[in-house]
N, C-alpha and C positions, 0 to 999 in steps of 0.2 A: 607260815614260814618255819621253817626246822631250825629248833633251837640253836640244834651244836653250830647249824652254819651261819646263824647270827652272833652266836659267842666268837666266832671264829673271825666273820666280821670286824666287830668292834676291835678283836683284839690285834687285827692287820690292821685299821685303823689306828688304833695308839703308837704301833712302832712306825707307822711313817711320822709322825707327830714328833716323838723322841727318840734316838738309839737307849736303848736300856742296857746299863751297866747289871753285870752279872751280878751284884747283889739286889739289885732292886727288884728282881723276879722274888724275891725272899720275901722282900716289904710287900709287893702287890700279891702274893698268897695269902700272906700270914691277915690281910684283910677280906680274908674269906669271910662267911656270917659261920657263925657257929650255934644256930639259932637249932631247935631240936629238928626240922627237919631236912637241916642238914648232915646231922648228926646219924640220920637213918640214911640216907643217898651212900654219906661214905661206910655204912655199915654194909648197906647191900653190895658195895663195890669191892670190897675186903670179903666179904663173903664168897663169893662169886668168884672172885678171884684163887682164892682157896679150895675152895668146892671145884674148879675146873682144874686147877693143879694138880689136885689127886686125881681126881677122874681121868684123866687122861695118862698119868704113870700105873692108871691102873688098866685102863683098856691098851696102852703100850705095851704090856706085861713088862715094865719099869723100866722100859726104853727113855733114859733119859736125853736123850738125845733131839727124842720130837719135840718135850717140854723146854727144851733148851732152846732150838731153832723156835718155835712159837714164841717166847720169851723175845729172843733178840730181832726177831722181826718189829715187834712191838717198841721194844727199845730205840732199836734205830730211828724209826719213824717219828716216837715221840720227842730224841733229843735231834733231829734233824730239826724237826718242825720247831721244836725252843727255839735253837739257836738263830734259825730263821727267823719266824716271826717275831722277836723280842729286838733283832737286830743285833745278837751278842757279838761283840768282835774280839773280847778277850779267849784264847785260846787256850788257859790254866786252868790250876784245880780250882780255884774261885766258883769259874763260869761250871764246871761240875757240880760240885756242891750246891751249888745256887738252883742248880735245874733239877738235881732230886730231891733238894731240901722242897722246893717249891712242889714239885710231884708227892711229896710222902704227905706236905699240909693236905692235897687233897682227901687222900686217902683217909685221913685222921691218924697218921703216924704223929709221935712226939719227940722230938729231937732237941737237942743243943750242941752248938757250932762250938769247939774249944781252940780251935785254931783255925786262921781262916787268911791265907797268905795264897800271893801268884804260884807258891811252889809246890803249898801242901796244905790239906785241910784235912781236920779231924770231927768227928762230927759222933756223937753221941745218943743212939736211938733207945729209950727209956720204954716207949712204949707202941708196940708194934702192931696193929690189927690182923694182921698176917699169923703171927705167933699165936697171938689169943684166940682165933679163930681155929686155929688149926688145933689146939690145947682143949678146944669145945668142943671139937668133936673128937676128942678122945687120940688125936695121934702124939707117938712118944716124942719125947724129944730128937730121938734119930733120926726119925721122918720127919718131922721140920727142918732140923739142920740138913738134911739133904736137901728140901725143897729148897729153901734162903741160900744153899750154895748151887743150887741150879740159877735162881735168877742173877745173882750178884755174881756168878760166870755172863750171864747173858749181856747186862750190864757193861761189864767190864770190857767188852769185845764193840758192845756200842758206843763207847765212849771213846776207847780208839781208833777209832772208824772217824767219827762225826765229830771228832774237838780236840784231839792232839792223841796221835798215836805214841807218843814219848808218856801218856798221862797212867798212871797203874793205880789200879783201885783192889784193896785187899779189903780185909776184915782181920779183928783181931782179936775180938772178943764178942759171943756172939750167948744172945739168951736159951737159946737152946742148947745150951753148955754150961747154964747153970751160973753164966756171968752175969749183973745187975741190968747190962745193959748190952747191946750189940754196939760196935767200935767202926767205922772204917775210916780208911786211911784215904786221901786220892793224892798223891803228891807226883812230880815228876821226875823220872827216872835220871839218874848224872850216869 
């Protein structure tokens, strides 16, 4: 049997069982194993991820546009499919936050939630696989902050789509700018 569609499984099975409130995607990530080989899974997948990012703004000859649509094709799908199969019914920046904070655990991103309300969350990423990756193999801080505002454009267009178009996700302070930590905001627009 294929993994992904046994994970996939299980995890249709849990939301008929319970509706999951938008924090609890938080709680059932953060019980990821963090045992070393998983530690390598989400290296490869930060990796990879990077590694195709450039590659592709480089055979684009830096058409960001294709990286942009490849991105938000991706996005949509994945917070479609949260919101779906977890059963989210909250429609705020909560249920945002909850669904990247739980996406970034994958990855091996390291964050802290500093405010965490229906109207606005802020969320503080420390340590980003993305960044570091990208800093390994030698690209400047300009080319990363181009990358990270390629995606978190991507993002922001699928979170409007699939969970409240009233919802605005910025950034404010980002480490490829030399700030301690990258910042975003997802709060809803008055």
């Amino acid at each position: 049997m294929n993994f992904g569609r046994f994970a996939e499984n299980i995890i249709k099975a849990l939301s008929r069982i319970k509706p999951f409130k938008a924090s609890d995607i938080i709680k059932f990530s953060e019980k990821m194993p963090n045992a070393e080989k998983y530690r390598k899974v989400r290296n490869v997948l930060s990796s990879t991820i990077v590694i195709f990012s450039y590659k592709i703004l480089d055979v684009c000859e830096n058409d960001e546009n294709v990286l942009e649509e490849i991105f938000s094709k991706n996005y949509e799908e994945h917070i479609k499919l949260s919101v779906d199969i977890f059963n989210i019914k909250e429609r705020d920046a909560r249920a945002v936050c909850s669904i990247i904070t739980a996406s970034d655990h994958l990855l091996g991103v390291k964050s802290e939630i500093i405010e965490y309300s229906p109207t606005r969350c802020i969320r503080r990423i420390k340590e980003c696989p993305i960044y570091l990756k990208s800093k390994e193999m030698g690209k400047k801080d300009e080319e990363i902050l181009r990358l990270c505002e390629i995606i978190m454009k991507s993002l922001c267009v699928s979170v409007a789509k699939h969970v409240n178009p009233n919802l605005r996700y910025k950034y404010t302070k980002w480490l490829a700018k030399g700030d301690p930590y990258c910042e975003e905001i997802i709060e809803l627009k008055s």
